[in-house]
C-alpha positions, 0 to 999 in steps of 0.5 A: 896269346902269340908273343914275339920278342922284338928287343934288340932289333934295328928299325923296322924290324920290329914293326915288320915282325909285328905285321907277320904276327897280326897276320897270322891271328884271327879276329879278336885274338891278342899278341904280346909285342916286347920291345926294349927302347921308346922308338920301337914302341912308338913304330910299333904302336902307330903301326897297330892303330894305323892298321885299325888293330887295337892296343889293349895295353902297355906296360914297362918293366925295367927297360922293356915294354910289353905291348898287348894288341887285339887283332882287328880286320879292320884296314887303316892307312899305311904309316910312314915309318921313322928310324931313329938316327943313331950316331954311334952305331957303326952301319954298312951298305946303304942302296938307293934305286932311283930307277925301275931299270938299268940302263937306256935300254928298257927291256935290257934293263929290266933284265939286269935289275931282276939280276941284280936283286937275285945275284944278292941272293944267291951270293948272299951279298946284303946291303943293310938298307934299301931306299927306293925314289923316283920311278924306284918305286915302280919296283916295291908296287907294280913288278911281280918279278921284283917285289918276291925277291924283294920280299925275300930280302925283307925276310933275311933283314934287308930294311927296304923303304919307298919315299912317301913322296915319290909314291904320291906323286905317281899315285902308288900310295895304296900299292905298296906291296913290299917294305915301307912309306918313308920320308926324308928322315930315313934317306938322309939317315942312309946317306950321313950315317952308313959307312958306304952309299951305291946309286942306281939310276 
């Protein structure tokens, strides 16, 4: 049985580890998820059965929450994931793409925005999360240039979050190809709680 040990880990990334886990399992083979908080096991949990996995069992012991999933092919709706506002904890960069491009120059700002997302990996420069909005979301469903950079963010624990609105409004819902479906809570959260806000668009 695969087991990752998610405890300590900010939201998502617990869920974000669980998804590459399941995808690297085959019909019918089983993970163990361990987690170390309720918000955790409920992000983890919803995000199992949304996607048609099954959750064989849960079982706490002393603080932690041990999780046993069966891999299922089958498909479900993708979630919209929650984060649990914590007051105390001291946060950094909070990014919000409100645009697919930069500037009034289309093809110009096409350009720079790919820049943008390569100039933060190649120096290394990380926001702690990024929230897409508006035609934002163009950037998380359709760009083949952006979404692997954005990928690759993810991978170095960027959290990215597209707003669940925006994406049915202009009927992406089933597109989204990088981060996660969320909702005001979770922009709100960026905006009350980390220490320094940038807006693009």
């Amino acid at each position: 049985m695969k087991e990752i040990n998610a405890k300590g880990l900010p939201c998502p990334q617990p869920v974000i580890k669980t998804k590459e886990a399941l995808e690297s399992l085959k019909e019918g083979e089983k993970l163990k998820v361990i987690v170390d908080n309720e918000t955790a096991l409920k992000n983890v949990q919803k995000f199992a059965t949304s996607q048609g996995h099954k959750i064989l069992s849960i079982e706490k012991i002393n603080s932690d929450f041990f999780i046993i999933i069966e891999k299922r092919t089958e498909k479900g709706e993708e979630i919209t994931v929650t984060c649990e506002i914590d007051t105390k904890k001291e946060r950094g960069l909070f990014v919000i793409v409100a645009t697919d491009t930069m500037g009034k120059d289309e093809s110009l700002g096409k350009i720079l925005m790919k820049a943008y997302f390569e100039t933060m990996l190649a120096h290394n420069l990380f926001p702690n999360r990024i929230f897409f909005m508006n035609r934002g979301v163009f950037l998380t469903t359709q760009d083949e240039e952006i979404i692997p950079l954005l990928k690759d963010l993810e991978k170095k624990g960027v959290e990215i979050f597209s707003c669940g609105t925006c994406l049915k409004y202009y009927n992406l819902e089933d597109r989204l190809k990088v981060g996660y479906r969320a909702g005001t809570d979770v922009y709100l959260e960026g905006i009350f709680y980390f220490k320094k806000t940038i807006w693009i668009g």
